[in-house]
C-alpha positions in Angstrom: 67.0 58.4 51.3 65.2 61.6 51.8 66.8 64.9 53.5 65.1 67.6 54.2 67.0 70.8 53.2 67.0 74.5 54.7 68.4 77.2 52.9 70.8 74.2 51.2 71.6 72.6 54.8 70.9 69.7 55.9 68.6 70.0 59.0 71.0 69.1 61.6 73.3 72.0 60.7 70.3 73.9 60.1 69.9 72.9 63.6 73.2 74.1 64.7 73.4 77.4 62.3 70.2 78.5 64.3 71.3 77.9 67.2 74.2 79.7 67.0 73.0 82.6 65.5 70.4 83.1 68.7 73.1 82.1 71.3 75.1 85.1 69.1 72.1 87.5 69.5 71.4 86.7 73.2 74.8 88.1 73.6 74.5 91.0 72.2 71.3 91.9 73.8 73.2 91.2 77.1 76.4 93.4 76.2 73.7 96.2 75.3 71.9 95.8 78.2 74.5 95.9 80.4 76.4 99.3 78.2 73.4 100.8 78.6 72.4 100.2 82.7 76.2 101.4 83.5 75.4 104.5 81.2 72.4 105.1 83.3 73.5 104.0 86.6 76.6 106.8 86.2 73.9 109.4 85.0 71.9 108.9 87.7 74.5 109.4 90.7 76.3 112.3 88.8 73.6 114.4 87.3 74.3 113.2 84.1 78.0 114.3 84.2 81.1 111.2 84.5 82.7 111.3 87.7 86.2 113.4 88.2 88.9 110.6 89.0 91.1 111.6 91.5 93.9 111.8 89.8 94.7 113.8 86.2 97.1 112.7 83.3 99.8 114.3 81.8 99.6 113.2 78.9 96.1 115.5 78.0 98.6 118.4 79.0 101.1 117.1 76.7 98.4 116.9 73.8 96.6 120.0 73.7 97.4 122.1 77.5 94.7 122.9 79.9 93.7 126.1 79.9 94.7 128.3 83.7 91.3 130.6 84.1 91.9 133.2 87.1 89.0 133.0 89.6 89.2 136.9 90.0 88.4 138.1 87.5 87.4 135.2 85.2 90.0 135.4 82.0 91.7 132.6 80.5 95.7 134.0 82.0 97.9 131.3 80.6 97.8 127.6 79.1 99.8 124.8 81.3 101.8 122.1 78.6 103.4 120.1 81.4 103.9 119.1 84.6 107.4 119.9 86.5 108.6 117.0 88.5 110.5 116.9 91.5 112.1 113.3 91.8 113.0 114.0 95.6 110.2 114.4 96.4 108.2 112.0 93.4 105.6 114.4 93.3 104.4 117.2 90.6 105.7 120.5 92.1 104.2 122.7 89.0 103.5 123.8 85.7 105.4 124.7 82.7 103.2 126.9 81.2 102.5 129.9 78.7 101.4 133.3 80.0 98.2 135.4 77.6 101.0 135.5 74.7 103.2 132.5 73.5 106.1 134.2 73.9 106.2 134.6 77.9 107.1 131.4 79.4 105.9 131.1 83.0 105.8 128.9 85.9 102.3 127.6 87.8 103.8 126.3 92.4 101.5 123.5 92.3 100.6 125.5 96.0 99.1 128.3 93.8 96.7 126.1 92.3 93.1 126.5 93.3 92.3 123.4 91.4 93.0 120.7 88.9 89.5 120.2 87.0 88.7 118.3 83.8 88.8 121.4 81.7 90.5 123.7 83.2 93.3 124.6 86.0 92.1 127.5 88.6 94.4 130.3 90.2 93.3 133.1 92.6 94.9 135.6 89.7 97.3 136.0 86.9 100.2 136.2 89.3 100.0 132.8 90.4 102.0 132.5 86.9 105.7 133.0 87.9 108.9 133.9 85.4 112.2 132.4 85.9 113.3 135.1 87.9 110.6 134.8 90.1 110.5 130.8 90.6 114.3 129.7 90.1 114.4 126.1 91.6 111.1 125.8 89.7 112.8 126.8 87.0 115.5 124.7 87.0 113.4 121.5 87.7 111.4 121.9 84.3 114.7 121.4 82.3 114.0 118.3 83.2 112.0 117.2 80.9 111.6 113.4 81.5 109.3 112.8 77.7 111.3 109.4 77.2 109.1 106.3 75.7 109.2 102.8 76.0 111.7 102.5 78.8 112.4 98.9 80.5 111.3 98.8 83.9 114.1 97.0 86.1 114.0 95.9 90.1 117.1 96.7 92.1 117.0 92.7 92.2 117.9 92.8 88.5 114.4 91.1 87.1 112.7 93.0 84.1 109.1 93.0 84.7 108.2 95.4 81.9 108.3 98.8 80.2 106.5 102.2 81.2 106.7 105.6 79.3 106.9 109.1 81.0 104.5 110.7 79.3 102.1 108.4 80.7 101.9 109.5 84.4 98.8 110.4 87.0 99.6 112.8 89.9 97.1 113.3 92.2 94.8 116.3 91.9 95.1 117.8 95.5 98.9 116.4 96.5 100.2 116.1 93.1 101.8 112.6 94.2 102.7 111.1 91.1 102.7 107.4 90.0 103.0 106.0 86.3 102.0 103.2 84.0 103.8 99.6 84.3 103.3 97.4 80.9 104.1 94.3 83.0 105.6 91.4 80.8 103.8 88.0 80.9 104.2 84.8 79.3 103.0 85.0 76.0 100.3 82.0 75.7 98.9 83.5 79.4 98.7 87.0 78.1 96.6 85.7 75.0 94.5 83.6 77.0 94.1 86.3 79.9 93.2 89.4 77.5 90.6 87.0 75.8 89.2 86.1 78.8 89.1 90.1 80.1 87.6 91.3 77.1 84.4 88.9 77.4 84.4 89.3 81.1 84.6 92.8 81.0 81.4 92.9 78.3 79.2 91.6 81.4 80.8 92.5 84.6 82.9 95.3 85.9 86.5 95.1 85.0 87.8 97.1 88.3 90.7 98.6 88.5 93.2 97.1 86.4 93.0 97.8 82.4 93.6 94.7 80.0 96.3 96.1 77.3 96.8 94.0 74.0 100.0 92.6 75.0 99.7 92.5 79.0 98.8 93.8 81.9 99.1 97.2 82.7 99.5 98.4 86.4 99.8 102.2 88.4 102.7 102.1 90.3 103.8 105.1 92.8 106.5 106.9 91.6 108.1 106.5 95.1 108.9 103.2 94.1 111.7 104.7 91.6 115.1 104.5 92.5 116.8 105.7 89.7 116.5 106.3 86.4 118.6 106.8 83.3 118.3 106.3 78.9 115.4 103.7 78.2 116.0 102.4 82.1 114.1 103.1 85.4 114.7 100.7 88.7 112.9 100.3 91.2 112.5 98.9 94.5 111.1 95.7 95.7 107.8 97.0 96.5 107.1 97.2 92.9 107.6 93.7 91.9 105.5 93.0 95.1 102.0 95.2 93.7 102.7 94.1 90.2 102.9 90.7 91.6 100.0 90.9 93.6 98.0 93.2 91.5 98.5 90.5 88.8 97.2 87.7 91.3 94.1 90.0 91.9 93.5 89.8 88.3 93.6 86.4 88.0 91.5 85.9 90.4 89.1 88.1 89.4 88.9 87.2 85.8 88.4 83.3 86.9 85.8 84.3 89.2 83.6 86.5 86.9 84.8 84.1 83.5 82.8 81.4 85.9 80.1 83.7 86.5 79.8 84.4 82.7 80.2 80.4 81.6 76.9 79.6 83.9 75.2 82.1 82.2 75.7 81.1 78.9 75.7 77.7 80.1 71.6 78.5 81.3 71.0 80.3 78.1 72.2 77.3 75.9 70.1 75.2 78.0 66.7 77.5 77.6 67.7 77.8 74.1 68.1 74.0 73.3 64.8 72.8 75.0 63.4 75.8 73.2 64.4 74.3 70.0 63.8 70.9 70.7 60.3 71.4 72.1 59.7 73.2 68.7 61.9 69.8 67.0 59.9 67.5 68.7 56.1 69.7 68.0 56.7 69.5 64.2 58.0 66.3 64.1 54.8 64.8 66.0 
């Protein structure tokens, strides 16, 4: 009874040990490939430089501030560390902000600003930046803070369909409409199985415009969709479990389509590698 041993193996796991270890490679020569084509694809139609989104977060003011530079005469005039928001409206209104020394508090009229860029926020002049005084229903909106975390997100239906924070919003860089993050809650073994199959779909193909989290889906909502709000709680209207519901449909859909896509790949590779290996098999063994 004679076996022929690699490395200790017998040859059949040999065989499979091989195999595996190419099948292992090819994918990361394709998750490479791919990195690096987006990379070049974005530095191509930009100049080099990543796109400006359309819409900013306040959570990098939160952070560290964006620095307000005044177009006339080119000085840093102040350093914006929130937004203000105006719930009637669901919009950002302003700026809490701190004029050239961090003792003068000051408020940025979103309709003073010139524009919201990556780096910095641009005013015609220093005295787009307004004191109390000056701006007192601006004023009186930034005491309202809204920094609360982890708050359950119900439907005026009474269903929970997640949790969002308030520091996490987007507002819209020329409007200033605001809409925040939605953690939608799923059913556990789903959310396993779905954030799985995102992360390996998302190595190959575009992910679009939803963002897999670790524990579920995560969703933009409008922030017209809030009714009310209170401790830890924020309802909100039917038309939020609608685009949650849908958005998560989308998802699906999307992931099954492109997980497809990515099976038949590796399903072709496997094959090219196998009668690779067993034309090799068979050439030795002759």
């Amino acid at each position: 009874m004679g076996f022929n041993f690699h490395f200790g193996l017998p040859p059949i796991l040999s065989w499979l040990v091989g195999l595996l270890f190419q099948l292992i490679v090819l994918g990361v020569l394709v998750v490479a490939a791919v990195a690096i084509v987006r990379r070049l694809k974005a530095a191509w139609r930009h100049g080099g430089m990543e796109p400006l989104p359309k819409e900013a977060s306040r959570r990098a003011l939160l952070d560290k501030g964006m620095p307000i530079l005044s177009l006339r005469d080119g000085q840093q005039v102040g350093l914006a560390k929130d937004v203000i928001l105006d719930m009637k409206s669901r919009s950002v209104v302003g700026f809490r902000a701190r004029g050239r020394f961090f003792w003068h508090r000051r408020y940025l009229p979103f309709e003073r600003v010139r524009g919201v860029g990556r780096d910095v926020i641009t005013v015609d002049s220093a005295s787009a930046l307004l004191t109390a005084g000056e701006a007192p229903a601006l004023a009186e909106l930034a005491r309202a803070k809204y920094l609360r975390e982890d708050c359950e997100v119900v439907t005026e239906g009474g269903t929970k369909i997640g949790k969002m924070s308030w520091r996490n919003l987007w507002f819209d860089r020329e409007t200033g409409q605001a809409a925040f993050i939605l953690k939608a809650a799923r059913v556990p073994i789903v959310s396993h199985v779905m954030d799985a199959a995102s992360e390996v779909v998302s190595a190959v193909e575009p992910a679009g415009e939803w963002t897999p989290a670790p524990w579920g889906l995560e969703v933009r909502l409008p922030l017209t969709t809030v009714i009310n709000t209170s401790r830890h709680l924020v309802i909100v209207n039917a038309e939020a479990e609608s685009l949650v519901q849908q958005q998560a449909q989308e998802q699906m859909a999307r992931t099954k389509e492109q997980a497809a896509q990515v099976w038949e790949k590796v399903k072709t590779s496997a094959r090219e590698v196998w009668e690779k290996v067993s034309g090799k098999g068979k050439g030795v063994n002759g």
